[in-house]
N, C-alpha and C positions, 0 to 999 in steps of 0.2 A: 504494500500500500504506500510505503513510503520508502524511501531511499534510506537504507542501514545506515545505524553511526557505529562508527568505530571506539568502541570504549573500553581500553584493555589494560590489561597493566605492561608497561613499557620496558623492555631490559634497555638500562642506561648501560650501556656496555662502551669498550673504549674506541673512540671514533678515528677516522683519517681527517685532515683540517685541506681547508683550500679558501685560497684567497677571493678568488673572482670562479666565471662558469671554467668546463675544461670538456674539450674537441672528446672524440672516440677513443683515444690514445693517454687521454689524462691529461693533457696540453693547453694551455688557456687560451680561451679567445677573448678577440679584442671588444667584438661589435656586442653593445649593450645597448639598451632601453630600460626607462624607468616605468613601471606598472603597478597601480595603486592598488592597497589590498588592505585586510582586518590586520595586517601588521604594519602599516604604512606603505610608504613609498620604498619599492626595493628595484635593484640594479638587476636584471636578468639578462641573458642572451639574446643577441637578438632572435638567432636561429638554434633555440636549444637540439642537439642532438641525442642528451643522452637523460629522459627527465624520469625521474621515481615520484609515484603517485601516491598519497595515504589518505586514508579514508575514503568520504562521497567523490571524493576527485576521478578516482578509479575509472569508473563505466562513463563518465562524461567525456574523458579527456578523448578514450575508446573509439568512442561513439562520433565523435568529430575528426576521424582520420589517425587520433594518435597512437603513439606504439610505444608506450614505458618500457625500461628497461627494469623497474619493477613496481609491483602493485602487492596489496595490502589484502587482507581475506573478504571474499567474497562468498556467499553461503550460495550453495549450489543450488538452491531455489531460483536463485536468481541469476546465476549462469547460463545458468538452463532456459532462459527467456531471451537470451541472446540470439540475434542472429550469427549463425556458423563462422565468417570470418572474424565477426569480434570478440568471440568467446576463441577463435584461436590466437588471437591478436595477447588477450587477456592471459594465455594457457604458454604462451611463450615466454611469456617476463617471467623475470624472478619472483616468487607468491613472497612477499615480507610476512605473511600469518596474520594472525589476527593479534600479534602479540611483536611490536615494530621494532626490530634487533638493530639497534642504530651503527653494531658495527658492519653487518649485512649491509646497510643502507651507504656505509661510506666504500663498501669492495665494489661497490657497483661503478665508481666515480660518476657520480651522476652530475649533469652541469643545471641540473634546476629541480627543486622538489616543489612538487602542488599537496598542497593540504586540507583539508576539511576534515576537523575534526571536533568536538567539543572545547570549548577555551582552555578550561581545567586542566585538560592533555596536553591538549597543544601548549602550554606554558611550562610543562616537565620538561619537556624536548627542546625548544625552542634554542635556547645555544646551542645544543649538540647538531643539529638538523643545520642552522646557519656556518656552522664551522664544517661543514661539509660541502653544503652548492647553495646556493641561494634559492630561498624557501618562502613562496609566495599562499598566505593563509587566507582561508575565509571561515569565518563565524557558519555556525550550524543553523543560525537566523538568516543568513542570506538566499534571497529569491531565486528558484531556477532558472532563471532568466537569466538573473543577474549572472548568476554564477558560472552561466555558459557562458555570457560574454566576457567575463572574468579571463576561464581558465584557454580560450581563443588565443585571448591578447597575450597572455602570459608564455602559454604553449606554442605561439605560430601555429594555429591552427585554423584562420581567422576566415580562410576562404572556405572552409567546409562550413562551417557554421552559417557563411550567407549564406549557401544554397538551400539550407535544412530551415534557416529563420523566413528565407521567400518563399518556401516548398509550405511550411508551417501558416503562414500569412494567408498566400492564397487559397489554403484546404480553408481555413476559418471563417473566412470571407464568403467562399464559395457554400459552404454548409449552414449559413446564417441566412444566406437566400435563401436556400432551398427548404430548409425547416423553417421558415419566417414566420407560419402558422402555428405550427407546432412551441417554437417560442415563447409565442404569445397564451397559445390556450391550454397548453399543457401540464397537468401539477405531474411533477415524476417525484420520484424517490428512487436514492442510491442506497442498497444495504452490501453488507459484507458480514464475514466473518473470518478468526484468525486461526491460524493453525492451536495457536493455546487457549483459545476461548473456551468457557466454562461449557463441560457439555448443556445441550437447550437452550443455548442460546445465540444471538446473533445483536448484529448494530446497522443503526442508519447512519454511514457516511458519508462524511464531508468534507472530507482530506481525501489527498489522493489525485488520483486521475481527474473526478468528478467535479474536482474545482476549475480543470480546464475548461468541462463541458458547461460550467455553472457561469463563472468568469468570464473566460472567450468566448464562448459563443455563446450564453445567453440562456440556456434549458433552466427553469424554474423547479430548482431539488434547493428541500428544505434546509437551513444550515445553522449554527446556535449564533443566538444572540450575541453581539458586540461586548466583548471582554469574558466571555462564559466558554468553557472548555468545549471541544468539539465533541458535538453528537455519537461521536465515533467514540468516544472514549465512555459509555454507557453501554452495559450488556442490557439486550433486551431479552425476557423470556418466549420462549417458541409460542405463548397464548398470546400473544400480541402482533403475533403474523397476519391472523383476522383484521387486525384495524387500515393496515395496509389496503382496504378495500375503497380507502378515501381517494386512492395515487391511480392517475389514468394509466400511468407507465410506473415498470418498475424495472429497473437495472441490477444487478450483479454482477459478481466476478467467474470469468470464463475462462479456459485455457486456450489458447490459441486454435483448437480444434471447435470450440463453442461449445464446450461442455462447461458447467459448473465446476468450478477449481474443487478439487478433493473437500479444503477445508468447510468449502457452504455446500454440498453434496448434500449434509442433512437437513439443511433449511427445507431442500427444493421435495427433500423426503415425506415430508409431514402431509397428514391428509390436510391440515391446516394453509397450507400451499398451495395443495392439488386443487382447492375445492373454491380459492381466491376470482373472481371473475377476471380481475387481470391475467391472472396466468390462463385460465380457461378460453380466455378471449384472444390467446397470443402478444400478449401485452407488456408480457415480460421477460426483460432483452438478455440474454448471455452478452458482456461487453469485457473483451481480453484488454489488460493492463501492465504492459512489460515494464512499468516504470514513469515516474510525471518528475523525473532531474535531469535528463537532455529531449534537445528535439527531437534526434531520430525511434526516442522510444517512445515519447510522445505523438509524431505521427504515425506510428503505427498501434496506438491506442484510437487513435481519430477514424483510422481505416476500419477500424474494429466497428468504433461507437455508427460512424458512417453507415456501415453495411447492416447494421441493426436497428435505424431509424429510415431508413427505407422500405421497411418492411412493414411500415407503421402508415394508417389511415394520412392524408396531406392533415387535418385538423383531428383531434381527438372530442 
């Protein structure tokens, strides 16, 4: 639902130092840029060659052409949503674990580290990580937006990213026409459920993918009040799947095939589902979610949601 944080205990182990970035060979180069970041203003390559990734950085940096020389643990749930060249892209770097071995991170001689991690972490490491290549940070608060265009400028990876931000623009643009009805008269609801949720039960969210469809384009799904914790964060009991009878449309989570992901399997179980006039009326959408922290897995959550509002009356 949301993009992993990395929160682990760190071995402070004993680092290699370097002054400025350094070529495939360990060799410095000259050409730098300044790129603003949750740590300031820092000096990076201009063309980094050789960049180590930690934490949410990982699948973004990926996901826009990049190729780390190493990346940080990713839980195979989510590998596995990858399309095949960037899950080998990912399978080829050095894996740093879920647990960031700072002196693994300076054998690599890396000439630029991206980071996202929690601040609390990130301030353990912090000189050791900068006494190695220069280490450009974003807070766990920062927007996926932002933070593509972040780790673009940071990484040189800046022309992948236009094409994925105009690729991204025009699908929004173009789906706001076309459901412009839909839009308008439509009450949806997004549910989920997580792999540890309490057995019977399930949640309405609002995080996630669903704030693309809520947000960008406009679909009326219900979400918590201004300053109140996300809806998401509320187990509901399976006797409350009946009330869902108010929602024209209902969403959930699918796997790429448009099955119900293993974990809400038992939602869709309950005679209390079967017997919903939405679901009875086709109304309720299987929608695959590889991720809402870069574009290209967010357009291919839009192709998803796309292909399953098509299948829906022009007005509800």
């Amino acid at each position: 639902m949301t993009a992993a944080i990395l929160s682990a205990a760190l071995l402070l182990t004993a680092c290699g130092s370097s002054d400025d970035s350094v070529d495939n060979a360990g060799g410095k180069t000259d050409e730098t840029r300044t790129v603003n970041a949750g740590n300031g203003a820092i000096k990076v390559p201009a063309a980094p060659k050789r960049v180590v990734t930690i934490g949410n950085t990982d699948l973004p940096f990926i996901d826009m052409g990049g190729k780390p020389v190493g990346v940080t643990g990713v839980a195979e749930s989510e590998l596995s949503l990858l399309p095949e060249g960037q899950r080998a892209t990912f399978e080829k770097a050095t894996n740093l674990g879920a647990e960031v071995d700072l002196e693994k991170v300076a054998s690599l001689k890396p000439d630029l580290i991206l980071v996202q991690i929690p601040d609390a972490e990130f301030k353990k490491i912090e000189k050791q990580l900068k006494a190695i290549a220069p280490t450009v940070f974003w807070g766990l608060d920062t927007e996926w937006k932002a933070l593509a265009d972040a780790i673009a400028e940071a990484g040189n990876v800046k022309e992948t990213l236009a094409q994925q931000k105009a690729d991204y623009e025009g699908r929004v643009a173009k789906m706001k026409q076309t459901y412009a009805d839909l839009i308008k008269d439509t009450k949806f609801v997004n549910l989920d459920r997580y792999s540890n949720s309490d057995p019977g039960t399930f949640v309405i969210a609002d995080i996630g993918c669903v704030e693309i469809a809520q947000d960008d384009i406009g679909l009326n799904f219900p979400k918590a009040a201004a300053g109140a914790d996300p809806l998401a964060y509320t187990a509901l009991p399976f006797e409350q799947i009946a009330k869902l009878s108010k929602y024209d449309v209902i969403t959930y989570p699918a796997d790429v095939k448009g099955q119900p992901t293993e974990a809400f399997a038992p939602v869709v179980e309950t005679n209390t589902w079967k017997t919903l006039s939405t679901v009875k009326s086709g109304d309720a959408l299987g929608v695959f979610c590889p991720g809402n922290n870069s574009y290209g897995a967010v357009l291919r959550y839009l192709d998803s949601l796309d292909t399953a509002l098509a299948t829906l009356p022009t007005k509800k």
